[in-house]
Structure formats: C-alpha cells, structure tokens
N, C-alpha and C positions, 0 to 999 in steps of 0.2 A: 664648215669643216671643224675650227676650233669650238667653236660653241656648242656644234653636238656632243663631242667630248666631254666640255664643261659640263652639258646636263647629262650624261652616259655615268658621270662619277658622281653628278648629286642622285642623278635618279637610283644609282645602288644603295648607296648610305639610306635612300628616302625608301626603298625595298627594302631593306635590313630592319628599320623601324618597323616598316609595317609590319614585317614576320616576325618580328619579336612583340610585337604586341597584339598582332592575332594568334599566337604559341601563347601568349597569357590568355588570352581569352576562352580560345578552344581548354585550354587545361582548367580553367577555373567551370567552362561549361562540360567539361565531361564529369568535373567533379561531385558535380553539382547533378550531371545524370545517373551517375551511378550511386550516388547516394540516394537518390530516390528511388532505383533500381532493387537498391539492395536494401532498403526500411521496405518495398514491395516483396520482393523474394522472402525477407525473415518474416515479413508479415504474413504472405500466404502459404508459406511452407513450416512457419513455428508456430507463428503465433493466435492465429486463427484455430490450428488443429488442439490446442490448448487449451482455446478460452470454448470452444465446444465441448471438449472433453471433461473440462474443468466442469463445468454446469453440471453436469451429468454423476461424476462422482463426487462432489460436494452436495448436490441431490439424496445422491443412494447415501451418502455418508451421514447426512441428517435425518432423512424423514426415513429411514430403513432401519434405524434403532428404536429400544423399545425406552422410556422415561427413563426407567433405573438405568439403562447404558449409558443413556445421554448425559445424565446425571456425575458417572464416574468421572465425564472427563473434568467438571468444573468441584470434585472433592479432593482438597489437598488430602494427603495421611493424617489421620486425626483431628481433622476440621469439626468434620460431624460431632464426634464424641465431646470435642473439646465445647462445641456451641450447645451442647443436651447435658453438659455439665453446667454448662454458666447460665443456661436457661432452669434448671434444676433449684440453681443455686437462687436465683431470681425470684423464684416461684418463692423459696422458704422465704426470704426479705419479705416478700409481700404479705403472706400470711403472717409474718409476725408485726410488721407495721402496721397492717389490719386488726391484729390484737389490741396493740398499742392505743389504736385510735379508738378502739371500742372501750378500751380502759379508762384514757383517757376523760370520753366522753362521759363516761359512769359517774367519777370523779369529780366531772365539771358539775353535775345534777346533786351530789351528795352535797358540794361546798354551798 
C-alpha cells in the first residue's frame, strides 16, 4: 500500500524529468528541422531561381556588348586622355634621350 505511494510520488517527479527533457529535445530537434526546412525553402524558392537567372544575364551582360561598350565600363573620366598624355609625353623623353645617346656617342668617337 505505502510503498506504491512512495513510488506514485517518485515515479511523478521521475515523469517530470522525463518531459522536461524530452521538451529540450523535441525543441532543439524541431529547431534543428526547420532550419533545414527553411535553408531548403530559401534555397529552392530564392536562391536557385537566382543563381539560373544570374548565369543568363551576366551572360547577355557580357558577351552581348560590343569591345568599345565593354570597354566604358572599366574608363574612369579622363583615364584615357590622362594615359595618351603621359604616353605622349614618354614618347618626346625617349626621342630626346635617343638624341642624347647619338650625341653622346659622336663625341665619344671625336675625343
């Protein structure tokens, strides 16, 4: 008689554990389902439709322009001129240090 009791009040306490620790479990494993639920759902509802679509106009976005298009998008505002000046300017150094050396060398033959 008394000893069912005795184990009627451990066996609840020993019930209580249990459901409080399969309530952790269940919660850590739904967590754990729906997260994999929902990187599924964003994956086949966002990201998927994305990375197809993406292919396709980063495609036509490249190979559907013509050189000079392509070209605009990597010219700062005055790149060009500024590099056809300094290359300009390059050019005259060189023909005159080309002088120099031919002078030079003339000089070297007279002495």
């Amino acid at each position: 008689g008394g000893g069912g009791m005795l184990y009627l009040t451990a066996g609840v306490d020993d019930i209580s554990a249990v459901v409080q620790f399969a309530s952790g479990l269940f919660r850590k494993i739904r967590r754990s389902v729906a997260a994999d639920q929902a990187v599924t759902a964003l994956k086949s509802s966002f990201l998927d439709p994305v990375h197809e679509r993406l292919r396709l106009e980063v495609s036509l976005d490249l190979f559907a322009r013509s050189d000079a298009e392509f070209m605009t998008m990597f010219n700062a505002a005055g790149a060009v001129a500024a590099l056809s000046a300094k290359r300009d300017m390059l050019a005259k150094r060189v023909e005159g240090l080309l002088r120099c050396k031919t002078e030079f060398h003339e000089l070297s033959k007279v002495l």
